[in-house]
PADO-434012 format. One record per residue (C-alpha): x negated, y negated, z negated; residue in three letters; residue number from 0. Coordinates in nm, 4 decimals, padded with zeros to 6 digits. Each point is the difference from the previous one (the first is absolute). Example, Ala and Ser with C-alpha at 12.3 -4.5 7.8 and 13.67 -1.06 7.14 Angstrom:
residues 2
PT/-01.2300/00.4500/-00.7800/ALA/0
PT/-00.1370/-00.3440/00.0660/SER/1
//
This chain:
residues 127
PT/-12.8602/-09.5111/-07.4418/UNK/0
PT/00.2134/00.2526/-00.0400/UNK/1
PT/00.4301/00.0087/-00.0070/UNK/2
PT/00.1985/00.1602/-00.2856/UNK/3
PT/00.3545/00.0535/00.0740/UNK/4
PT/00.1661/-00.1211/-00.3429/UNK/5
PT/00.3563/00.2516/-00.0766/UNK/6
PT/00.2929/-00.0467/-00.2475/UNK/7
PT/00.1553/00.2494/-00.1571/UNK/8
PT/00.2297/00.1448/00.2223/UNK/9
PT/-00.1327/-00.0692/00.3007/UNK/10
PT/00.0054/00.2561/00.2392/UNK/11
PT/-00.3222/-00.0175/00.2474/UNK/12
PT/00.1958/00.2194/00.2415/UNK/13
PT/00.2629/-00.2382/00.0530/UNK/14
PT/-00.2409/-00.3301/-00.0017/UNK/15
PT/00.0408/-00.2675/00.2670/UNK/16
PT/-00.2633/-00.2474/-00.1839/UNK/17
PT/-00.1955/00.0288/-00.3357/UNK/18
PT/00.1385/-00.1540/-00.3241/UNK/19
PT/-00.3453/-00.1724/-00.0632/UNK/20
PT/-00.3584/00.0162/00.1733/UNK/21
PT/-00.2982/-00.0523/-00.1826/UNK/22
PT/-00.2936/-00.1633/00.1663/UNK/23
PT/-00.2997/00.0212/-00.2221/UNK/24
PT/00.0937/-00.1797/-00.3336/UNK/25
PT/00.3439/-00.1485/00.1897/UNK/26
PT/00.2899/00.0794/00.0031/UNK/27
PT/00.2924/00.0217/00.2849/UNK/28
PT/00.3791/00.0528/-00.0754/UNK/29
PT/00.2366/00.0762/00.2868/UNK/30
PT/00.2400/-00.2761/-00.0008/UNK/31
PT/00.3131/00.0404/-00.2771/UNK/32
PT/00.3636/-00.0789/00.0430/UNK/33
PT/00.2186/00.0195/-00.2712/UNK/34
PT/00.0493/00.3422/00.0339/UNK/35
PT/00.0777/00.2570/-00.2619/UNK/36
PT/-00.1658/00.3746/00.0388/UNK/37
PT/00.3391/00.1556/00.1300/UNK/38
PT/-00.0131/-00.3052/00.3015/UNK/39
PT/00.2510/-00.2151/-00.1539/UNK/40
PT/-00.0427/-00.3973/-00.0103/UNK/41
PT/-00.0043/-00.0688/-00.3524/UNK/42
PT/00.2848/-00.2745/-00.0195/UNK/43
PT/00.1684/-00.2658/00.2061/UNK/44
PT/-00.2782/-00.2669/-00.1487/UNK/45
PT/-00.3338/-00.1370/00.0512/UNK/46
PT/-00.0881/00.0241/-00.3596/UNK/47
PT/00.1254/00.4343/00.0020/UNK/48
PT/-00.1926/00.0745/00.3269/UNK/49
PT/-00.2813/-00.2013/-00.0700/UNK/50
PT/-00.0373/00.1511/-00.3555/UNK/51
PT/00.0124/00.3469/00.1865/UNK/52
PT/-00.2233/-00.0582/00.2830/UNK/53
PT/-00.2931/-00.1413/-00.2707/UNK/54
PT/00.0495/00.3000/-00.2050/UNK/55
PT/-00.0182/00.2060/00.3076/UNK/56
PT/-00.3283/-00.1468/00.0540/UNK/57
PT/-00.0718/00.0703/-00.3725/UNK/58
PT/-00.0062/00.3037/00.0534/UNK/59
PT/-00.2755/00.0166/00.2606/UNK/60
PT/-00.1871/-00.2299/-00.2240/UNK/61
PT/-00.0032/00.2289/-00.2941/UNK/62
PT/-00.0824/00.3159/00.2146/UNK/63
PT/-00.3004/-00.1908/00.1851/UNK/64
PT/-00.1497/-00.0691/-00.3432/UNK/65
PT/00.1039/-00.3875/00.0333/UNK/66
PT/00.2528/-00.2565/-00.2241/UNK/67
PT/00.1821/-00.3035/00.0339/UNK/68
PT/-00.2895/-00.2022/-00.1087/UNK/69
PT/-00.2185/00.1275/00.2936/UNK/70
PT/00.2240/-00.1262/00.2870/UNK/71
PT/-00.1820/-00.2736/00.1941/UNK/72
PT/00.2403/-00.0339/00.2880/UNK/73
PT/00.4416/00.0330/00.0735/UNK/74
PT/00.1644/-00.0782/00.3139/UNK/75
PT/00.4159/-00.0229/00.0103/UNK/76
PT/00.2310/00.0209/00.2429/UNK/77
PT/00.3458/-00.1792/-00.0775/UNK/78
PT/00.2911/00.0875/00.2539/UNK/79
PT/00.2115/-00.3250/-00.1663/UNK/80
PT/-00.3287/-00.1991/-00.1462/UNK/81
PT/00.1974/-00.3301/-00.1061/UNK/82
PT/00.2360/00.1794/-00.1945/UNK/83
PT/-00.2220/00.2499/-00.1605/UNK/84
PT/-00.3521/-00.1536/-00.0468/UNK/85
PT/00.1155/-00.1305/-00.3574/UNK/86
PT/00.0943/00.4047/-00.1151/UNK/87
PT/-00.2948/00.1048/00.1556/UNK/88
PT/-00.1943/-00.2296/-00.1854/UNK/89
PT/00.1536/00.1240/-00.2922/UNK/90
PT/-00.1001/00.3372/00.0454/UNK/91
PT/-00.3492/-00.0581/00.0511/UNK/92
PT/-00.0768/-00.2106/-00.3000/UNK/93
PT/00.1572/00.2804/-00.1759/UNK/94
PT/-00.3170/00.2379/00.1434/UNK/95
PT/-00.2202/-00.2743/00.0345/UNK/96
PT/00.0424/-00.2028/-00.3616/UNK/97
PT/-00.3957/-00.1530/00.0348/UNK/98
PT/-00.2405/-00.0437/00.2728/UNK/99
PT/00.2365/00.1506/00.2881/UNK/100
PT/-00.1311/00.0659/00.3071/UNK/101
PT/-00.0269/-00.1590/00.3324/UNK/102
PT/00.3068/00.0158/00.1651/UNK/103
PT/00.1984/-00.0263/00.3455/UNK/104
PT/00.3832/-00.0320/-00.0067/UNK/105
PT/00.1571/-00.0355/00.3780/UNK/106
PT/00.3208/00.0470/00.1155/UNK/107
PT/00.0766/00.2586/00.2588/UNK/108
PT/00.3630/00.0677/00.2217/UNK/109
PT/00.0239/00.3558/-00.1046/UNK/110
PT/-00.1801/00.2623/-00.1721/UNK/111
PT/00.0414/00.4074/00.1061/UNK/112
PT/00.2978/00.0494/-00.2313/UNK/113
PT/00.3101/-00.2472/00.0736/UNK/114
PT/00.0505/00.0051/-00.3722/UNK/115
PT/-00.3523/-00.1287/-00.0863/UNK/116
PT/-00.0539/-00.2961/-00.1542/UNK/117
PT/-00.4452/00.0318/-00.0845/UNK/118
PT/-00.2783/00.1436/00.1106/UNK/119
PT/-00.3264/-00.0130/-00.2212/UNK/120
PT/-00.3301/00.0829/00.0914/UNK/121
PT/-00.3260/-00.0574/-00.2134/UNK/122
PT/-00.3895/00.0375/-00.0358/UNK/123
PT/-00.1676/00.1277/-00.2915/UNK/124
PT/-00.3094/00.0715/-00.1354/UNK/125
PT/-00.0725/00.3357/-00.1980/UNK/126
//
């Protein structure tokens, strides 16, 4: 089986550290998102702003890979303040997952890369 690296637009391949997405055969891969806007800014002081962002961000790789919303099988999340923000970020995932969501894992974690980050999302998805 062979590995396509999956790009968004504007991403430079000179200046890569990891792929936006990997596809395995008919799956899919993301890199995992924060809620990070294209010019490296956190998206907002809230759970429900950065985890908006960091799904869209993984949108993106969706779309490029050929793939939707209705094809993800799989999320993980990472929650720097989990009892505070599970609610929002429940919020924001009915919002891209209105029927039949997918499995999920939410867990809480001490810190994520950037002090400022609040979410990290990462999925599996069929194409």
């Amino acid at each position: 089986m062979q590995k396509e690296v999956i790009l968004t637009p504007g991403t430079d391949p000179q200046k890569m550290v990891f792929s936006p997405g990997i596809r395995a055969g008919q799956w899919l891969f993301p890199s995992g998102s924060a809620g990070l806007t294209k010019d490296g800014k956190v998206a907002g002081p809230d759970i429900e702003s950065q985890a908006r962002q960091a799904l869209k961000n993984l949108g993106e790789v969706l779309e490029q890979a050929g793939s939707s919303w209705g094809q993800v099988v799989k999320v993980n999340c990472y929650l720097t303040h989990p009892q505070r923000d599970f609610a929002g970020w429940n919020t924001v995932f009915k919002e891209f997952f209105p029927k039949n969501p997918p499995a999920r894992t939410t867990v809480g974690t001490s810190e994520l890369i950037g002090p400022d980050w609040l979410i990290e999302v990462e999925l599996v998805a069929v194409i």
